[in-house]
C-alpha positions as CSV (number, residue, x, y, z in Angstrom):
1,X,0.0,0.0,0.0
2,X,2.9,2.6,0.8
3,X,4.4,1.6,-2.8
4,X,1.4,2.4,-4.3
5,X,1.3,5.8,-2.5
6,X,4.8,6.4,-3.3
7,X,4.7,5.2,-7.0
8,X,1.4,7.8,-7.1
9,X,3.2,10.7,-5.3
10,X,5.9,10.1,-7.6
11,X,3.4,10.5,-10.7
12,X,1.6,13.4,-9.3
13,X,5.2,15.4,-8.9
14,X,6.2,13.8,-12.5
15,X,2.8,15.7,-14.2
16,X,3.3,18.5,-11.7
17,X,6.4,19.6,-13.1
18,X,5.2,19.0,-16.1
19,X,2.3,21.2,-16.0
20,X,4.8,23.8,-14.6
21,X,7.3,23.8,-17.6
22,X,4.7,23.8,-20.0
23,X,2.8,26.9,-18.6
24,X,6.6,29.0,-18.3
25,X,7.0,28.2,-22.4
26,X,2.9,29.3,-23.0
27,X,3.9,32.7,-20.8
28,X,7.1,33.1,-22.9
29,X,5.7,32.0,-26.2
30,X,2.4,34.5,-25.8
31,X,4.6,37.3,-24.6
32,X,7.7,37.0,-26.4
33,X,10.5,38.4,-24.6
34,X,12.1,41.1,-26.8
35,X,15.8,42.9,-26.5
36,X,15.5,46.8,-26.0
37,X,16.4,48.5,-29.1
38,X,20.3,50.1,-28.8
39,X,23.0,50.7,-31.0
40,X,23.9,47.1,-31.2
41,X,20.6,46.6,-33.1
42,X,20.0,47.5,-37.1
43,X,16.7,49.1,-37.2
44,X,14.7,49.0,-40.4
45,X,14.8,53.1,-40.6
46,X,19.0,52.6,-40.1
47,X,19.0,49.8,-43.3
48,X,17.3,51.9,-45.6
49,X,18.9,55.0,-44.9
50,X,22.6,53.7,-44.9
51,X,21.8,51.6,-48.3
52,X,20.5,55.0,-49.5
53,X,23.6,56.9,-49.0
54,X,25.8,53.7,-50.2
55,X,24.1,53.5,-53.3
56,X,26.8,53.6,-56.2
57,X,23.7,53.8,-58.8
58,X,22.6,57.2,-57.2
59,X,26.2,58.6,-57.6
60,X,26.5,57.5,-61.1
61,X,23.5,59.1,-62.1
62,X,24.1,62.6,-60.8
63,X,27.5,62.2,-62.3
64,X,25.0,61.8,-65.6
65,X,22.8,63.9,-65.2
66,X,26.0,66.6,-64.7
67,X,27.2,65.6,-68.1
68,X,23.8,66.5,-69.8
69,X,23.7,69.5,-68.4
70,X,27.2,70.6,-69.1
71,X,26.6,69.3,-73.0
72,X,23.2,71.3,-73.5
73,X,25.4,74.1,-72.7
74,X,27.3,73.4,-75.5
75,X,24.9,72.2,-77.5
76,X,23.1,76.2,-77.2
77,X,26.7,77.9,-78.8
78,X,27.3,78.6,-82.4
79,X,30.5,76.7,-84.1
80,X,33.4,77.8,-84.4
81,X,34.5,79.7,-86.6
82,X,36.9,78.8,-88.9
83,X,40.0,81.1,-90.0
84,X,41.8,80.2,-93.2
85,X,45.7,81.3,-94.5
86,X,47.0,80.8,-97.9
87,X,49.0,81.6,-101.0
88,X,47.0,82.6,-103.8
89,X,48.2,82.7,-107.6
90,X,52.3,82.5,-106.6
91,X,54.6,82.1,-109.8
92,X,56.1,78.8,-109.7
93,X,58.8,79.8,-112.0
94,X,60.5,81.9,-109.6
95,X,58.5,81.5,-106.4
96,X,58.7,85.1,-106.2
97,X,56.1,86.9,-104.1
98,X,55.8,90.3,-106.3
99,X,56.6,89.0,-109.5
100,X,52.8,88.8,-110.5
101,X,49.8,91.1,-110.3
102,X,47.5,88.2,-109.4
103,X,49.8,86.5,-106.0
104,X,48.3,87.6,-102.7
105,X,48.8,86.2,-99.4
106,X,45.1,85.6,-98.2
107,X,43.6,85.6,-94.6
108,X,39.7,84.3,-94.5
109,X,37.3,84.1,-91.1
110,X,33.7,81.9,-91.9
111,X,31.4,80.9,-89.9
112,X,28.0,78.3,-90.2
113,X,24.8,79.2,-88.6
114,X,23.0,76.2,-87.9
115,X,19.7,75.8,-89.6
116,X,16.4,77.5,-88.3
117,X,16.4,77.3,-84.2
118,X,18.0,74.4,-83.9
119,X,20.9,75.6,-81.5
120,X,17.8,76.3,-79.3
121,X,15.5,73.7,-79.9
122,X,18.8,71.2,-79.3
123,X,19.6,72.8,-75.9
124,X,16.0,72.4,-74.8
125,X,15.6,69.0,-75.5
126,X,19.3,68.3,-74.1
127,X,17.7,70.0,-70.8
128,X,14.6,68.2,-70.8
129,X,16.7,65.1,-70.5
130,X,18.5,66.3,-67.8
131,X,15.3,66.6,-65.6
132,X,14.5,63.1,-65.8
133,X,17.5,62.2,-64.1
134,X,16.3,63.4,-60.5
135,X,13.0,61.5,-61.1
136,X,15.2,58.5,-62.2
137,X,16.7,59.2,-58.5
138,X,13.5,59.8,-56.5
139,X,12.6,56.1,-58.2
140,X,15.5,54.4,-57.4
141,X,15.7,55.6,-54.0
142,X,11.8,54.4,-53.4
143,X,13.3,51.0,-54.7
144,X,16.0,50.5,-52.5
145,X,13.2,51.2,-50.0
146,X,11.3,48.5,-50.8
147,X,14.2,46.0,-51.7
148,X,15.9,46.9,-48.1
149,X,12.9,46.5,-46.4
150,X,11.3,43.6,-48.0
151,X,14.6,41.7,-46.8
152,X,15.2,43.6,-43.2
153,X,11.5,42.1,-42.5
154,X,12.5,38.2,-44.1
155,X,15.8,38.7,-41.9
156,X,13.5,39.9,-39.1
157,X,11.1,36.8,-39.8
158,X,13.6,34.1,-39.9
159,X,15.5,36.2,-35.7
160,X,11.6,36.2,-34.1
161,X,10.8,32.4,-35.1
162,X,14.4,31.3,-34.0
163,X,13.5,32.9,-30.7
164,X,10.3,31.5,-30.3
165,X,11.8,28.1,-30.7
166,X,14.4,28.7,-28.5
167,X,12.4,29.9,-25.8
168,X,10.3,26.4,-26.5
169,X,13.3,24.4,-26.7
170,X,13.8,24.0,-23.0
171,X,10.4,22.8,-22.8
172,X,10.9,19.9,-24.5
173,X,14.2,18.8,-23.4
174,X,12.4,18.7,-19.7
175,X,9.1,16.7,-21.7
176,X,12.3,14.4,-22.7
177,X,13.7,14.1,-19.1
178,X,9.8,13.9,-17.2
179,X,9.0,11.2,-19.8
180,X,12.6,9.2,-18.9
181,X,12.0,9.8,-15.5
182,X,8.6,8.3,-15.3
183,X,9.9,5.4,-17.6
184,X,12.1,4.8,-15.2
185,X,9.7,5.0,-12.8
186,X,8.0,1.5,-13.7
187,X,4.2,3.3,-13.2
188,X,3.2,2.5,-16.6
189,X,1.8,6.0,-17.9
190,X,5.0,6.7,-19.7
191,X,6.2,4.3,-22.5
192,X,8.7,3.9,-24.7
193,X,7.5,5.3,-27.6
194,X,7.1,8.4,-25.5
195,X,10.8,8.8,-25.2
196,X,11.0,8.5,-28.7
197,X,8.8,11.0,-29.5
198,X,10.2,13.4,-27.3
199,X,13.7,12.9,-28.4
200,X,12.2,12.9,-32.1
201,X,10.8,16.2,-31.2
202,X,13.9,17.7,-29.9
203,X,15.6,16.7,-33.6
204,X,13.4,18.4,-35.5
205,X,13.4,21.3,-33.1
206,X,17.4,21.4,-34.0
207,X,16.7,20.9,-37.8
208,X,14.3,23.9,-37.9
209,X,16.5,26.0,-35.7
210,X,19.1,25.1,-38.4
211,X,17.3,25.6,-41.5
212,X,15.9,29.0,-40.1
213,X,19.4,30.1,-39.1
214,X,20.3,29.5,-42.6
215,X,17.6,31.7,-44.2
216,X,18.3,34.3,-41.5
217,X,22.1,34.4,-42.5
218,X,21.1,34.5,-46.3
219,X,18.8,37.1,-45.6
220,X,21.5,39.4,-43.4
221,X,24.5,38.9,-46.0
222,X,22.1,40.3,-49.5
223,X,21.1,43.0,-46.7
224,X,24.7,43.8,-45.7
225,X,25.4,44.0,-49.6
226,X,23.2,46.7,-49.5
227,X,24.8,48.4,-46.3
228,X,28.1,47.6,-47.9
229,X,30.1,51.7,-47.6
230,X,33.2,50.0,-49.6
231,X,32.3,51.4,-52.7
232,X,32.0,55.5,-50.9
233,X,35.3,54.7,-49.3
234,X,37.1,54.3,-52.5
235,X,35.0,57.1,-54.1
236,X,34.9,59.7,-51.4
237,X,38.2,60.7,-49.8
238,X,36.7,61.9,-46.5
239,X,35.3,58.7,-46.1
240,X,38.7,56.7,-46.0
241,X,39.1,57.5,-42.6
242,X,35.9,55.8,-41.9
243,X,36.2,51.9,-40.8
244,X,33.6,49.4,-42.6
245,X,30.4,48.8,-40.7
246,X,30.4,45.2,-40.4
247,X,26.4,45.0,-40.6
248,X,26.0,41.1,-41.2
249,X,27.1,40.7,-37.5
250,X,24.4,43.2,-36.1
251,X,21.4,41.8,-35.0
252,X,17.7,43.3,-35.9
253,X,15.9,45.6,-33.9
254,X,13.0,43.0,-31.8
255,X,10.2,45.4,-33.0
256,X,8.1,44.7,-35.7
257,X,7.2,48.0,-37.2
258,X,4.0,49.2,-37.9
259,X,3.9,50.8,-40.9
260,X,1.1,53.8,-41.6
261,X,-0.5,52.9,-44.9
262,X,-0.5,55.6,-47.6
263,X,-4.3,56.1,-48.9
264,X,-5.4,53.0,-47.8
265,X,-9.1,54.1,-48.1
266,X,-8.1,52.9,-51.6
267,X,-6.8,49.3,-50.6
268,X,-9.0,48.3,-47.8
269,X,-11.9,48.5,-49.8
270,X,-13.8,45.7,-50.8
271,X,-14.3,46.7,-54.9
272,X,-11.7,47.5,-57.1
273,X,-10.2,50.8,-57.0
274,X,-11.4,53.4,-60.2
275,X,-8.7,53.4,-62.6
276,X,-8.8,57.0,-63.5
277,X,-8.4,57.2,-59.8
278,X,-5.2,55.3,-59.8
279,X,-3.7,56.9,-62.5
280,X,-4.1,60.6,-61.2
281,X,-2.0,58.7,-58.4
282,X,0.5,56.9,-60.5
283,X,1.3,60.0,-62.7
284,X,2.7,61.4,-59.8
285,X,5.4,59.2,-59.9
286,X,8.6,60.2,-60.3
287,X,8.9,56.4,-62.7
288,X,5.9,58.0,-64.6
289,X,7.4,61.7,-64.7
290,X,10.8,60.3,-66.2
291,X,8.6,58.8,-69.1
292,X,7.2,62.6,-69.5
293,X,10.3,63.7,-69.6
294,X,11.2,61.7,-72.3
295,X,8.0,62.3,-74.3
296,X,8.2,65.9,-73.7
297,X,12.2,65.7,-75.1
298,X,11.3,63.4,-78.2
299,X,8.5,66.4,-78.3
300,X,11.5,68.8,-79.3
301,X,13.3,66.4,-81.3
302,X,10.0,66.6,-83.7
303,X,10.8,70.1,-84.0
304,X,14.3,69.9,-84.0
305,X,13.8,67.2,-87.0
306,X,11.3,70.1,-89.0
307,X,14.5,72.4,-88.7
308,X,15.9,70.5,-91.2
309,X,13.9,71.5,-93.9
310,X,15.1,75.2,-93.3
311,X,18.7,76.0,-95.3
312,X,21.8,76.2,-93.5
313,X,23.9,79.1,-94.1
314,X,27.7,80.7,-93.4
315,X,29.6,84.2,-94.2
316,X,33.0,84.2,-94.5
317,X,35.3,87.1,-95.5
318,X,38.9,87.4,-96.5
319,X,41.4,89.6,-97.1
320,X,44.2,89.3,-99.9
321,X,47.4,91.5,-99.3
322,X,49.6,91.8,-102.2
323,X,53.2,93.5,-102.6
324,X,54.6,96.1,-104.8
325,X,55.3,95.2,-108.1
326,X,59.7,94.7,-109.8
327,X,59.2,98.6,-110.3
328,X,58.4,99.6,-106.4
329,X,54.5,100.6,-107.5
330,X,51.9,100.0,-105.3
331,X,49.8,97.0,-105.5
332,X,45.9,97.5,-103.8
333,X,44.6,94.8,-101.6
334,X,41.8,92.7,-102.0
335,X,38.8,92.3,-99.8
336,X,36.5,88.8,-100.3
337,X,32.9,88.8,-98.5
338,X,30.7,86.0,-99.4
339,X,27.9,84.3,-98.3
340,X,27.4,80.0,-98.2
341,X,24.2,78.1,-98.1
342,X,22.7,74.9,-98.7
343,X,19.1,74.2,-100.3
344,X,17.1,71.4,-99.1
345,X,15.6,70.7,-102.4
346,X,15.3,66.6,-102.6
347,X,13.4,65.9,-98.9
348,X,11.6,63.0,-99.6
349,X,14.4,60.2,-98.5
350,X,16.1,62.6,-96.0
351,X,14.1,65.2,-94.2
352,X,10.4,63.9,-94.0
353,X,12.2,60.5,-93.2
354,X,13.4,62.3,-90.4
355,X,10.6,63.8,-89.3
356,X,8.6,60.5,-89.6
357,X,11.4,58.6,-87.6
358,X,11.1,61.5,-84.5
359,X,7.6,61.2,-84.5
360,X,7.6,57.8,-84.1
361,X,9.7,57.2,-81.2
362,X,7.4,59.8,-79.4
363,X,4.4,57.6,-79.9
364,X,6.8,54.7,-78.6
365,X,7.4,56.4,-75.6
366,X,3.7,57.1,-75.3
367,X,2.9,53.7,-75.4
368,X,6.1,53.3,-72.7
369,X,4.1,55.4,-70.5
370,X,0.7,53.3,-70.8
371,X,2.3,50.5,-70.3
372,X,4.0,51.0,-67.2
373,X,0.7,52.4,-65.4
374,X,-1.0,49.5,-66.5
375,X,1.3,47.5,-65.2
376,X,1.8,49.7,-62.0
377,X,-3.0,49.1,-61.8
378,X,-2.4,45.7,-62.1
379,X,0.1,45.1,-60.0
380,X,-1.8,47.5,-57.1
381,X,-4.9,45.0,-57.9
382,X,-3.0,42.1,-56.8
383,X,-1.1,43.7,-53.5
384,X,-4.6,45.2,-52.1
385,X,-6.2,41.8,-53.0
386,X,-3.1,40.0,-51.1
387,X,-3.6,42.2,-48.5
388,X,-7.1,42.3,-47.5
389,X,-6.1,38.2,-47.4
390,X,-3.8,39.0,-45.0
391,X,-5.8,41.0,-43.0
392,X,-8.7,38.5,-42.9
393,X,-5.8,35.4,-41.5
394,X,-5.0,38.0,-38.9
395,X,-8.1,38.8,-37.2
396,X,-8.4,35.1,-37.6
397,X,-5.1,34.2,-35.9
398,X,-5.8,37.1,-33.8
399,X,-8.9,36.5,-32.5
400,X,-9.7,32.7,-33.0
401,X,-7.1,30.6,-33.9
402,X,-4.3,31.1,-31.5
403,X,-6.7,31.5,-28.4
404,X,-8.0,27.8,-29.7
405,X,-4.6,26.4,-29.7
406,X,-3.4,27.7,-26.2
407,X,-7.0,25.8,-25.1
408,X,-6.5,22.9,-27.1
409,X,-2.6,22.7,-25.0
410,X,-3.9,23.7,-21.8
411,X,-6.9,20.9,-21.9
412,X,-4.1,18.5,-23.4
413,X,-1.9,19.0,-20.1
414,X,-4.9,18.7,-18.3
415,X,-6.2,15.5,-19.6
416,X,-2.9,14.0,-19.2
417,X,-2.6,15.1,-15.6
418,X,-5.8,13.7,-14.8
419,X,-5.0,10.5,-16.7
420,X,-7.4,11.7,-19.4
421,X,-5.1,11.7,-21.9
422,X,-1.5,10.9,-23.2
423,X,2.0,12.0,-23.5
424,X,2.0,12.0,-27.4
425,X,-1.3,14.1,-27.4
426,X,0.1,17.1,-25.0
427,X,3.5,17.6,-27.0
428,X,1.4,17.6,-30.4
429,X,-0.6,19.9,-29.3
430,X,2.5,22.4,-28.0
431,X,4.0,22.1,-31.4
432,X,0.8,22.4,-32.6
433,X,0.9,26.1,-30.7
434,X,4.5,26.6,-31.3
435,X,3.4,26.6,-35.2
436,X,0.5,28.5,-35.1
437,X,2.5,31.2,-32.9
438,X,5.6,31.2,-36.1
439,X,2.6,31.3,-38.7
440,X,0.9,34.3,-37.4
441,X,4.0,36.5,-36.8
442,X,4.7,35.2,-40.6
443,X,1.0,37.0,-41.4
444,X,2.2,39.7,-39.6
445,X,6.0,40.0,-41.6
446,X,3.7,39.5,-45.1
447,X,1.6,42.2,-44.4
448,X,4.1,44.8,-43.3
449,X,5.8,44.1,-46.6
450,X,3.0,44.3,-48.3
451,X,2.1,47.5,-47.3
452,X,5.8,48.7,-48.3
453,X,4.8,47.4,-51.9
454,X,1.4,49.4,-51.9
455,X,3.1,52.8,-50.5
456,X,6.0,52.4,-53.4
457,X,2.9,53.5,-55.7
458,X,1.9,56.6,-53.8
459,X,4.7,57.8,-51.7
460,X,5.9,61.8,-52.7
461,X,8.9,61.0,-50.7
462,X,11.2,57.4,-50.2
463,X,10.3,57.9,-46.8
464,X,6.9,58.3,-47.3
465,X,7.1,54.6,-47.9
466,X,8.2,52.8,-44.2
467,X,7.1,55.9,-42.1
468,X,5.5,54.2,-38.6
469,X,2.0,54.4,-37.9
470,X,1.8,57.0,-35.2
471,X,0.6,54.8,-32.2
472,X,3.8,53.0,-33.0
473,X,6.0,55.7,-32.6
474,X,4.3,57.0,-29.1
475,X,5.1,53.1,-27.8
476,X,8.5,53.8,-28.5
């Protein structure tokens, strides 16, 4: 009778602690314990902003755009004229300067003026390709944006479910050691297979951990490529004194940020959004403006082309200084004036070619233009369609799911403690939570980046584009 009391006390304390470690992992795994934010921690702001300023593209463009603008200066100034020097009509008999009437050494000045406005209309159209080049830089800095932030928050994803694991780790290593010690125990409630399938457990715990650790390094090293200041080192000689951030050993800020939606009366909605709605939006956008640049330059160039049919036309004037003759009598100088010009007589295979040609890459980058906003509708259908997806899994992790896998674990321990139930059954249904708590912060990393696609189409500014919701900031 005391064996029996012993062997029962024995199982009581084996479920006890039990029950104990598996209600410290549900307190941990509901409210995840997260690292202050310090300067040993890469905020998504502090990616974005350092890939910014690394960017080599964004250096190599203004070092374009600076070479436009210095040729459309050119581009606005006459030609050069042309001075000319010569011997004119020198006997070749005796070589001798005032032997004849006719020899006169001969100094000429010409110059070509270009035909109608061209000069002008060249300039412009050299300057209107010039502006594009800071809407080519607005673009490419919302880009980096989205590229940055799209892997910060897959980087972020892979740190948050390595900790949840790892906080649940423990867990089962003590599910491995209760169910060996009540094996070893000889009541009967714990079998072999038990052991197994905690030790099974544990292995796949490591093999996630592993895999996950992978896609987090992955993630961090095409980040740090980003981050990477090697390039503004060697460019920039006040930044050689600067050492190289090594960002692939930082870890991410714990925070999962909130990100304020931009119009997203036009996304949450249920119908599609108008498309002459969306495209006084998207023609805002400095992607779209760079295509109006364009068409307003090959605009110019269909003048510029029409100058062709206008002639062409130069001065030049010379002066012809001649000697006195064997007898000592004075010779008079000459004076040449004359005027050059071409006549564009034979314009059907040249000119109205021309013309034809420039007006036809204008309609081509018309039809660039339509294309890209049709393609920037469609692809704004298929983010607010993802998103109000993602929204609906939310409220339903939120607000139903996860609740009913914390019940499911809790009534799982409880059976088992009350010899309800089995060992096998409580473990499945912890992993059962421990998946359902990875899956919903996944939900909540696929919306974020979502919503950093969706503001790319209507941000003013690249910040526009991962500024905080406002609530979020006042938390921090």
């Amino acid at each position: 009778m005391k064996n029996f009391i012993n062997q029962t006390n024995f199982g009581l304390s084996i479920r006890l602690l039990l029950c104990q470690s598996i209600m410290v992992a549900v307190i941990f795994l509901v409210y995840p314990v997260g690292a202050d934010a310090g300067d040993n921690f890469l905020r998504l702001e502090t990616a974005v902003r350092e890939a910014q300023r690394n960017d080599p593209w964004l250096i190599g463009n203004q070092h374009s755009q600076d070479a436009i603008e210095s040729i459309s200066i050119s581009a606005g100034t006459l030609p050069d004229p042309k001075m000319t020097l010569g011997l004119a009509n020198l006997a070749t008999d005796s070589f001798d300067f005032n032997q004849e009437a006719m020899t006169q050494f001969k100094v000429g000045v010409s110059q070509m003026f270009p035909r109608g406005d061209s000069l002008g209309l060249r300039q412009k159209q050299l300057e209107l390709i010039g502006s594009q080049f800071p809407f080519q830089r607005g673009d490419r800095k919302a880009k980096v944006v989205v590229a940055v932030g799209q892997l910060w928050l897959e980087a972020f994803l892979a740190q948050e479910s390595i900790a949840l694991i790892e906080k649940d780790r423990p867990l089962f290593e003590q599910l491995a050691d209760v169910a060996e010690a009540g094996y070893s125990s000889t009541l009967g409630r714990i079998r072999q297979h038990d052991i197994i399938r905690a030790q099974l457990e544990l292995t796949r715990l490591d093999d996630r951990l592993t895999v996950l650790r992978q896609k987090q390094e992955t993630f961090i090293e095409k980040l740090s490529e980003w981050l990477s200041n090697y390039f503004i080192e060697e460019y920039l000689d006040e930044s050689k004194t600067q050492a190289p951030v090594a960002w692939s050993s930082l870890a991410l800020d714990r925070e999962l940020p909130d990100i304020t939606m931009l119009n997203g009366s036009l996304y949450t909605a249920k119908r599609e959004a108008d498309p002459q709605t969306l495209y006084e939006f998207f023609s805002k956008h400095p992607s779209v403006a760079v295509l109006d640049q364009k068409i307003e330059a090959s605009k110019t160039g269909i003048e510029l082309a029409r100058q062709k049919y206008k002639p062409e036309w130069g001065i030049n004037a010379s002066y012809g200084y001649r000697d006195d003759d064997q007898f000592g009598n004075d010779r008079s100088d000459f004076l040449s004036v004359g005027v050059g010009i071409d006549l564009p007589l034979f314009t059907s295979n040249r000119q109205d070619k021309q013309v034809e040609s420039a007006q036809s890459q204008a309609a081509a980058i018309k039809t660039e233009k339509w294309l890209l906003i049709r393609k920037m509708i469609a692809d704004f259908e298929k983010a607010r369609a993802q998103l109000n997806r993602l929204n609906e899994r939310q409220e339903l992790y939120k607000n139903e799911l996860l609740p009913q896998m914390r019940e499911q674990a809790e009534a799982s321990l409880t059976a088992y403690m009350n010899d309800d139930g089995d060992f096998a059954e409580a473990v499945r249904a912890r992993i059962a939570e421990l998946n359902a708590l990875i899956d919903g912060y996944s939900i909540d990393v696929a919306r974020q980046k979502t919503i950093i696609q969706l503001n790319y189409y209507f941000m003013e500014n690249a910040d526009d584009i991962i500024t905080r919701s406002q609530r979020t900031g006042e938390s921090q």
